[in-house]
KOLMI-91358 format. One record per residue (C-alpha): residue number from 1; z, x, y. Coordinates in steps of 0.001 Angstrom, whole numbers. Layout:
! residues N
 resi       w       u       v
  NUM       Z       X       Y
...
! end
This chain:
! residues 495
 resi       w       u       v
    1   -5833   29375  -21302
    2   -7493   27539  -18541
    3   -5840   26478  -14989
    4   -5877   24085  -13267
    5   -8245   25575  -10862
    6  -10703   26673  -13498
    7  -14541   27028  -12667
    8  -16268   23437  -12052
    9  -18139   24369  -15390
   10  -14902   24849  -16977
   11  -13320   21403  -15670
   12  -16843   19378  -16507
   13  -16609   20561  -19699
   14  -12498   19770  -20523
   15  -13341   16405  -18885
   16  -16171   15481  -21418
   17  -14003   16772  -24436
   18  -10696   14905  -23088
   19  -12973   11349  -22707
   20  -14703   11811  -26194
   21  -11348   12790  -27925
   22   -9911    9737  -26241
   23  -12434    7406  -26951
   24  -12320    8346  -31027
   25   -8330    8394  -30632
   26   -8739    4468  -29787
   27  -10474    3775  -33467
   28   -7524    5554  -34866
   29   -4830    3822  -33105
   30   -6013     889  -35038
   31   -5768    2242  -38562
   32   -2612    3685  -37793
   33    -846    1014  -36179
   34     -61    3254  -33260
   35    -994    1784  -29576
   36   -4081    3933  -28024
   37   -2317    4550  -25218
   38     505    6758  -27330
   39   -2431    9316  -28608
   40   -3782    9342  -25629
   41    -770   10697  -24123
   42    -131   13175  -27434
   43   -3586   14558  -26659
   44   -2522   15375  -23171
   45     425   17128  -24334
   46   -1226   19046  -27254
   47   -4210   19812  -24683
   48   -1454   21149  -22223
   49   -1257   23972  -24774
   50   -4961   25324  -23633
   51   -4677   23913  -20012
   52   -2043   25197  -17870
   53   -1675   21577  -15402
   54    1754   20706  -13056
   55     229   19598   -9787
   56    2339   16358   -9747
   57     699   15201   -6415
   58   -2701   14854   -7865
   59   -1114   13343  -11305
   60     618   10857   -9025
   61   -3295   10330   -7370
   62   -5588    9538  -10843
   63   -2329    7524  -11343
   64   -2652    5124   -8547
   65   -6625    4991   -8971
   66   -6618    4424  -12470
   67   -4054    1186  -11640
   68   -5901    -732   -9158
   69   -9079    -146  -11623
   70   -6704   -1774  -14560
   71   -5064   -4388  -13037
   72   -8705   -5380  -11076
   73   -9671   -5840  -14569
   74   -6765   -7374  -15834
   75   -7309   -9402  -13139
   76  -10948  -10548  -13586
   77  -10037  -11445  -17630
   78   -7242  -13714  -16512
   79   -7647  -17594  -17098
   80   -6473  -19135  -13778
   81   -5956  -22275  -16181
   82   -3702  -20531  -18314
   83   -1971  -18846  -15640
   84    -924  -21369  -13164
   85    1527  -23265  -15158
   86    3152  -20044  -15857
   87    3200  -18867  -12030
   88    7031  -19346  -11819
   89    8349  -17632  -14591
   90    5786  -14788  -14028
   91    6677  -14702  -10656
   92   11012  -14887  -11587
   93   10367  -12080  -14135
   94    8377   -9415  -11571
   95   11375   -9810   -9188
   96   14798  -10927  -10816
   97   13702   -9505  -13941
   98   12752   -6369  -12668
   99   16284   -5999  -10704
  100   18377   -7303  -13042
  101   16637   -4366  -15777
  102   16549   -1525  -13328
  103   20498   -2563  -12426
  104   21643   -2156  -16178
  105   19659     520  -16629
  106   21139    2468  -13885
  107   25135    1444  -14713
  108   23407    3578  -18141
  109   22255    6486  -16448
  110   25118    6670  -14203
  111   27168    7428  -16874
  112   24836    9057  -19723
  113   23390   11283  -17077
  114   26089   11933  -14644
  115   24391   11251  -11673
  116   24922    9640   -8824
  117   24532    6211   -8185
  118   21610    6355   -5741
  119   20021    8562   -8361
  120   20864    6582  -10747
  121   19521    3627   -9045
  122   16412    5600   -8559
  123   16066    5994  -12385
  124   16669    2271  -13199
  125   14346    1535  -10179
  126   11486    3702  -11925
  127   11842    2216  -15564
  128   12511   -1484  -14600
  129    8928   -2701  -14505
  130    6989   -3805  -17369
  131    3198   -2288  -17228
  132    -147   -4105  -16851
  133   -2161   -1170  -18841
  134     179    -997  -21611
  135     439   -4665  -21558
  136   -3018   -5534  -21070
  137   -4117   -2447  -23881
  138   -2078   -4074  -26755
  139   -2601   -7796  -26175
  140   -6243   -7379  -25745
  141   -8079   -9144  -28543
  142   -4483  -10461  -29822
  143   -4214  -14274  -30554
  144    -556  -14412  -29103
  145       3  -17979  -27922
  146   -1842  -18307  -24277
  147    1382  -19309  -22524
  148    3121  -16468  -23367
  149     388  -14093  -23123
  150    -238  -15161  -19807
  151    3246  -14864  -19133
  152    3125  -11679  -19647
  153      77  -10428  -18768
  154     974  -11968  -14875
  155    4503  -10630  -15264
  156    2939   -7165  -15693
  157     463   -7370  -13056
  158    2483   -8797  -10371
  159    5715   -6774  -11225
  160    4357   -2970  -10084
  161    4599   -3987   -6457
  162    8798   -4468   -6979
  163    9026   -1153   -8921
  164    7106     695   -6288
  165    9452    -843   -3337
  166   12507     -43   -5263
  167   11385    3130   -6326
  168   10326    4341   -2516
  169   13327    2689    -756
  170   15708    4444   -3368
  171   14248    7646   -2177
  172   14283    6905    1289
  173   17730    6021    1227
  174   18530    9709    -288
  175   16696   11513    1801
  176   17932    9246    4762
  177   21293    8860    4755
  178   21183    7096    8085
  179   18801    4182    6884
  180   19595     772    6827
  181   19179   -1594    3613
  182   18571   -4258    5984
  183   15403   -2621    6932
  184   14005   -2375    3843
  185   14640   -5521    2571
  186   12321   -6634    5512
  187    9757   -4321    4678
  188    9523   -5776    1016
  189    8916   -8997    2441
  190    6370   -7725    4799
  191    4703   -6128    1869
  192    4210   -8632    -590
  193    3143  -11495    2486
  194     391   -8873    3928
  195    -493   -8179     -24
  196    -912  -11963   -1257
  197   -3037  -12912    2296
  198   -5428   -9726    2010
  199   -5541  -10401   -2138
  200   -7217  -13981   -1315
  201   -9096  -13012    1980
  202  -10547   -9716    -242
  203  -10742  -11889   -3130
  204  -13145  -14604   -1395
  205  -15048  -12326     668
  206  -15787  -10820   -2586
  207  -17242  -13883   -3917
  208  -19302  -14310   -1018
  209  -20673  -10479    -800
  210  -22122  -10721   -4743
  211  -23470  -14024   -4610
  212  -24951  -13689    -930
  213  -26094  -10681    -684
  214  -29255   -9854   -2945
  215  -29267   -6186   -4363
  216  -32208   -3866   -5289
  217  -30668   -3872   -8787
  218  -28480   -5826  -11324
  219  -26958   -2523  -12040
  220  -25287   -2381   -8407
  221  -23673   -5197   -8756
  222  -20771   -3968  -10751
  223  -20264    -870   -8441
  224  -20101   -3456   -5752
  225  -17319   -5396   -6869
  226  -15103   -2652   -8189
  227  -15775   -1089   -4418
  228  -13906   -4237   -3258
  229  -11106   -3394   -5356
  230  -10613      -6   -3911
  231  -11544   -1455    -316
  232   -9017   -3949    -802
  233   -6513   -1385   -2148
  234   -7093     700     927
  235   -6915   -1971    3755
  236   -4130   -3332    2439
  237   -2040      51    2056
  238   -3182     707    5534
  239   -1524   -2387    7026
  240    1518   -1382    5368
  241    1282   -4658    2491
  242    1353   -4546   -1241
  243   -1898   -3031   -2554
  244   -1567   -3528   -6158
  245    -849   -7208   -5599
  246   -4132   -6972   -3490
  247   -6099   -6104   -5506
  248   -5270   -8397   -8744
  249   -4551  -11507   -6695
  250   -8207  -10953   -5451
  251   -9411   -9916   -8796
  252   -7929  -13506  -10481
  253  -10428  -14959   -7582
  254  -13178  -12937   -8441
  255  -12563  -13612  -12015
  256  -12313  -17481  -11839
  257  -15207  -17978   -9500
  258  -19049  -18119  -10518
  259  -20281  -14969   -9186
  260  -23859  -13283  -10015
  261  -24004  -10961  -12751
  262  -20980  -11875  -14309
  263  -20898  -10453  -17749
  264  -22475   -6719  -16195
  265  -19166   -6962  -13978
  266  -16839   -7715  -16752
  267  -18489   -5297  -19207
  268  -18777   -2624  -16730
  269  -15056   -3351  -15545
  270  -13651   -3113  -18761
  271  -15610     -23  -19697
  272  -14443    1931  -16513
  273  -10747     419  -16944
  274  -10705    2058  -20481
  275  -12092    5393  -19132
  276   -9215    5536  -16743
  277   -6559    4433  -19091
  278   -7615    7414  -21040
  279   -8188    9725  -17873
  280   -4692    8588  -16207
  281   -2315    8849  -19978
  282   -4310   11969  -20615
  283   -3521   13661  -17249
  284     237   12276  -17315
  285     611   13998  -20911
  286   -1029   17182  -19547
  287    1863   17235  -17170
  288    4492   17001  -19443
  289    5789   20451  -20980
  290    7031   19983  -25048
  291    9645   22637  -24549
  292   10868   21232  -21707
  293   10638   17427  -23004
  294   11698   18024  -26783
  295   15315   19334  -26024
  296   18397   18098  -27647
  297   19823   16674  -24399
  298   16320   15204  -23469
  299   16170   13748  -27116
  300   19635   11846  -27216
  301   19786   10641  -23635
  302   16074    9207  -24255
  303   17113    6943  -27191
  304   20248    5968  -25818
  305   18479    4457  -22547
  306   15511    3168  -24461
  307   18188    1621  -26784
  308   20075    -100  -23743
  309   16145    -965  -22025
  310   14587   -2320  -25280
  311   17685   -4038  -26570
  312   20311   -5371  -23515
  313   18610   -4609  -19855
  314   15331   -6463  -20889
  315   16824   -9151  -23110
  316   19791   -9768  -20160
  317   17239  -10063  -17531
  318   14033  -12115  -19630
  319   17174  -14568  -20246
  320   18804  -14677  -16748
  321   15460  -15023  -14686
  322   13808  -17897  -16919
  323   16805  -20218  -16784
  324   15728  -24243  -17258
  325   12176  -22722  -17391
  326   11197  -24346  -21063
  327   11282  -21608  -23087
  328   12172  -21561  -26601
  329   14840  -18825  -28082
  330   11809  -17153  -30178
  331    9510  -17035  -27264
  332   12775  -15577  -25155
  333   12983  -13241  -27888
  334    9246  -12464  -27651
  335    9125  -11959  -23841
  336   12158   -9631  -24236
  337   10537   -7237  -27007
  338    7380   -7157  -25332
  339    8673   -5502  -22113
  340    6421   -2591  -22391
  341    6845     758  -20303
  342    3574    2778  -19651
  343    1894    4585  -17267
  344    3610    2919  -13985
  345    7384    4574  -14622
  346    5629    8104  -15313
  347    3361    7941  -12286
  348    6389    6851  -10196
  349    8589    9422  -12024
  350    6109   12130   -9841
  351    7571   10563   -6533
  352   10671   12329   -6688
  353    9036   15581   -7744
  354    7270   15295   -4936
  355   10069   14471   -2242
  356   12044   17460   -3854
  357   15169   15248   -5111
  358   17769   16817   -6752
  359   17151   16404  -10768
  360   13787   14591  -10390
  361   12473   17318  -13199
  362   15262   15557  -15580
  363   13984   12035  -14458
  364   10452   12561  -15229
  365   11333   14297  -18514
  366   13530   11320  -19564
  367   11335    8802  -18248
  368    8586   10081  -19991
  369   10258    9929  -23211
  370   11282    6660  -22726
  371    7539    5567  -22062
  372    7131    7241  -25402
  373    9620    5723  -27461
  374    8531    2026  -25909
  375    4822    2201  -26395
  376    5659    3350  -29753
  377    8248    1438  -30902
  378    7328   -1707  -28972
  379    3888   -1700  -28801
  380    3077   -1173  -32518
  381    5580   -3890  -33432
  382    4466   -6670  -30796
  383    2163   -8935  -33529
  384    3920   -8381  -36161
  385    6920   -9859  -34183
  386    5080  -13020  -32738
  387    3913  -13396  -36456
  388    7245  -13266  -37910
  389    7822  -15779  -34687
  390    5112  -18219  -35534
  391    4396  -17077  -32075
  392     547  -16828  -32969
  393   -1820  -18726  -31792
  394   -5769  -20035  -33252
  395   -8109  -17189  -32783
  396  -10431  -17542  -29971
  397  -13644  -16371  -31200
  398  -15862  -14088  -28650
  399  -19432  -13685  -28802
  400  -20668  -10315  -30758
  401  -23845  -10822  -28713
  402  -24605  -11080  -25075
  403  -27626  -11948  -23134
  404  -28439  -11053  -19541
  405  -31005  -11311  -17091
  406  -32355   -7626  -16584
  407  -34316   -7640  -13593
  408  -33738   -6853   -9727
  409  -31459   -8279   -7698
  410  -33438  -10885   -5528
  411  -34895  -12977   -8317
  412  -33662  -16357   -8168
  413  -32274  -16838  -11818
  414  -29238  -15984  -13593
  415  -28404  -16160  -17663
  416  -25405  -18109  -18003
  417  -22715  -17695  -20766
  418  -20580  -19978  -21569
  419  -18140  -21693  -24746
  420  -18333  -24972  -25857
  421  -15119  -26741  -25824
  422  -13640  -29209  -28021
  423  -13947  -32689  -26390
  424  -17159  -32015  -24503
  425  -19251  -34874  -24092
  426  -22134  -32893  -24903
  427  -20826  -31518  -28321
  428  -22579  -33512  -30550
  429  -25876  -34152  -28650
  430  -29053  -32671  -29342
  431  -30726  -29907  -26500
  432  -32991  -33063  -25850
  433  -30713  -35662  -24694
  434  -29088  -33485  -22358
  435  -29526  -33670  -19287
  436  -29764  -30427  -17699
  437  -31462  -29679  -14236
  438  -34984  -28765  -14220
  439  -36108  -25398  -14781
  440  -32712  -24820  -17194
  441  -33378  -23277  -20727
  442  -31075  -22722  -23568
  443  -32284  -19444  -24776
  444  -29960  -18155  -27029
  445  -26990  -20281  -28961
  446  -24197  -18001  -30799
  447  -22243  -19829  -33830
  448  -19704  -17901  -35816
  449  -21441  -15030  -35293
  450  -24926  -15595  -36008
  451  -27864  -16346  -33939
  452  -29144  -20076  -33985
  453  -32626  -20139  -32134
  454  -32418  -23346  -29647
  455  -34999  -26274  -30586
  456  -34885  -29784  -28812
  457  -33526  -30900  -32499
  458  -30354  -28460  -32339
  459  -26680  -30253  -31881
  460  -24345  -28412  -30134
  461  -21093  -28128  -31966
  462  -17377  -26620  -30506
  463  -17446  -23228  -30409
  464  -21009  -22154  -29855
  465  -21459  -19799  -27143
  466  -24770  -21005  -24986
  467  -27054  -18610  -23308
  468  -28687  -20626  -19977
  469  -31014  -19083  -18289
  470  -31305  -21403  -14925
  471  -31807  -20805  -11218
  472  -28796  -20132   -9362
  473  -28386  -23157   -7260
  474  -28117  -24875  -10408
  475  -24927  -23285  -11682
  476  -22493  -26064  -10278
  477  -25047  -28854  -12034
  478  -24864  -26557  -14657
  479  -20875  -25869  -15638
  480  -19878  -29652  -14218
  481  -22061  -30584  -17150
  482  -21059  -28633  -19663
  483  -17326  -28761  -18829
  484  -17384  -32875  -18453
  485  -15404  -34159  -20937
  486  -15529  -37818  -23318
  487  -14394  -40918  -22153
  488  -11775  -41080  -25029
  489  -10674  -44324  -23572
  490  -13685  -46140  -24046
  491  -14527  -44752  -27081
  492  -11481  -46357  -28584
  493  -12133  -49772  -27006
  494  -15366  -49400  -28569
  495  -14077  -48672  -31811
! end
């Protein structure tokens, strides 16, 4: 049995196997039907057999870093079109959603648990978020209609920063008798106003740092921007403000705005996000004893509160906070199933084994399992349900191919990528009557799939993915041409 303060050989090695298991477990998941992030966890707890691991602190650590790495690339992949008309409800669902939840949930535990009602608070507190990896794992590649997928992909990246308040006031208020609840409430406040102003200053000095400054090589340019994220994480933290907000309100800017090597910064992003989904699920499994977590007690009061979460505290509160807000009763019913728990309620289920509260070994035991029985339960049932629903949208094709300028840092060029959208005034024209800036080239177009090598003769049709390769002070020329739509109202006088 190895511990936890093996050899470095030892710990390079269990590192490598843990990654490559959890990388293969991912392939699986599909086949099964089972979301990744459930085997990952199952491979932490069967590794925990081998690998004697309980240091909650640095769980609680590789917790925090793998979020801000998630939700920066959550953030990054998210349409700012498709999310601003569903800012509102987003917004009503990460704060009145997440009390009402953690409320009914606690009224549960008080009573299924016997504890006390700060505790029990605490509990609800810890489990009333919805979470951006889990929800950003199974919706990934998933035609689910784009209003509610940005619903809740914006619900679940804006909601940790309530669950983390909660969660830390709860505790402060039981290890502090003497605090006041009026003082806390103005903390939150402070929070999330210092975390939305250093989310768009980060965000736009960002923008400015990868398209200003010229690096030695293309390669950097990822590191650079997922520095930001941690930088922005940090500062933010250290001025007392909401760093998880940070850090995906600056990544939505980042995401949104042209920025040099674009596609190395979203593959790279998504790569490393991945890596610490299965680092951070892996770890949190490798803290979890079976013995401990498969008891009788453990096993009954587990599905009883996932049964009230999944089925009443979720439902109640997806109802209550999107009042007069234009959603249907299937898409309520949608939003309300696909409240998925993940890595956020385990990682803050380590805060109270770390401030010593009495029963915090029974809360993380029962919170894990009720991570468990949601990712399972919920997750594998989520497109299925929007199916049944008619909940599903067109599938958005993505490119199986992808171009990119390889070369250092200073040269003066860029390969663009970019869809062609239905209603383009350039769908339908041939690569020789449009007008693009001098020194522009169409390298590359992808059509369902295949390759079609660019000739002045080729029409552009919806859906082809265009490779540019153009100097960068053309990129504004560039997009406002290829984004310019028909003059439908002309077209009909015409006709």
């Amino acid at each position: 049995m190895i511990e936890s303060g093996g050899s470095t050989d030892a710990i390079v090695l269990l590192a490598g196997i843990l990654l490559i298991v959890g990388v293969l477990t991912t392939k699986f998941s599909s086949r099964l039907g089972v979301p990744s992030l459930v085997l990952f966890m199952m491979v932490g707890m069967v590794m925990g057999s081998f690998v004697y691991f309980d240091n909650a602190k640095i769980a609680q650590m590789i917790g925090v870093l793998a979020l801000v790495i998630i939700l920066f690339e959550g953030g990054i992949q998210t349409n700012w079109s498709s999310l601003r008309p569903v800012i509102v409800p987003s917004l009503s669902l990460a704060t009145i959603g997440v009390l009402i939840t953690s409320g009914i949930v606690a009224v549960a535990v008080k009573f299924i648990l016997g504890f006390d009602w700060l505790e029990a608070i605490l509990f609800g507190a810890i489990i009333g978020s919805t979470d951006a990896a889990a929800v950003f794992a199974v919706l990934k590649g998933q035609n689910i209609k784009p209003r509610l997928g940005a619903t809740l992909e914006a619900e679940s990246g804006s909601n940790d920063p309530m669950a983390v308040f909660l969660t830390i006031s709860m505790i402060e208020l039981i290890t502090i008798p003497d605090l006041s609840i009026f003082s806390l409430i103005g903390a939150f406040f402070v929070q999330m106003f210092v975390g939305v102003v250093a989310g768009l200053l980060f965000g736009k000095l960002a923008v400015w740092g990868l398209n200003r400054i010229n690096l030695d090589s293309g390669g950097l340019y990822p590191v650079f921007a997922i520095a930001f994220a941690l930088l922005t994480y940090g500062v933010t933290a250290f001025f007392q403000g909401s760093g998880l907000l940070a850090v995906y309100i600056s990544a939505i800017i980042i995401g949104n705005t042209d920025i040099a090597y674009r596609h190395s910064i979203f593959r790279f992003s998504e790569g490393l996000a991945w890596m610490m989904q299965i680092t951070m699920f892996v770890i949190l499994g490798l803290l979890v004893f079976p013995n401990e977590l498969f008891t009788a007690g453990n096993l009954m009061n587990g599905v009883l509160i996932s049964f009230i979460l999944i089925l009443v505290a979720r439902p109640i509160a997806v109802y209550l906070s999107t009042i007069k807000m234009n959603f249907s009763h299937k898409e309520l019913i949608f939003l309300s199933w696909a409240g998925l728990k993940g890595a956020v309620p385990i990682v803050l289920a380590t805060f109270p084994l770390l401030a010593n509260i009495q029963g915090s070994n029974e809360i993380f035991n029962v919170v894990f399992f009720v991570v468990l029985i949601s990712c399972l339960v919920q997750g594998s049932t989520i497109t299925p349900l929007a199916e049944k629903l008619n909940l599903v949208g067109p599938k958005v094709s993505e490119p199986t191919h992808s171009l990119e300028l390889i070369s250092l840092g200073k040269a003066d060029a860029e390969m663009l990528e970019y869809r062609m959208e239905e209603g383009a005034e350039i769908v339908g024209m041939s690569l020789l009557d449009i007008p693009f800036p001098t020194g522009s080239l169409v390298n590359a177009i992808i059509r369902e799939d295949k390759l079609i090598p660019p000739t002045g003769n080729t029409v552009l049709e919806a859906g082809d993915f265009l490779y540019i390769l153009a100097p960068r002070k053309h990129k504004k020329q560039i997009k406002e041409l290829l984004e310019k739509k028909k003059d439908t109202k002309n077209e009909e006088q015409v006709g």
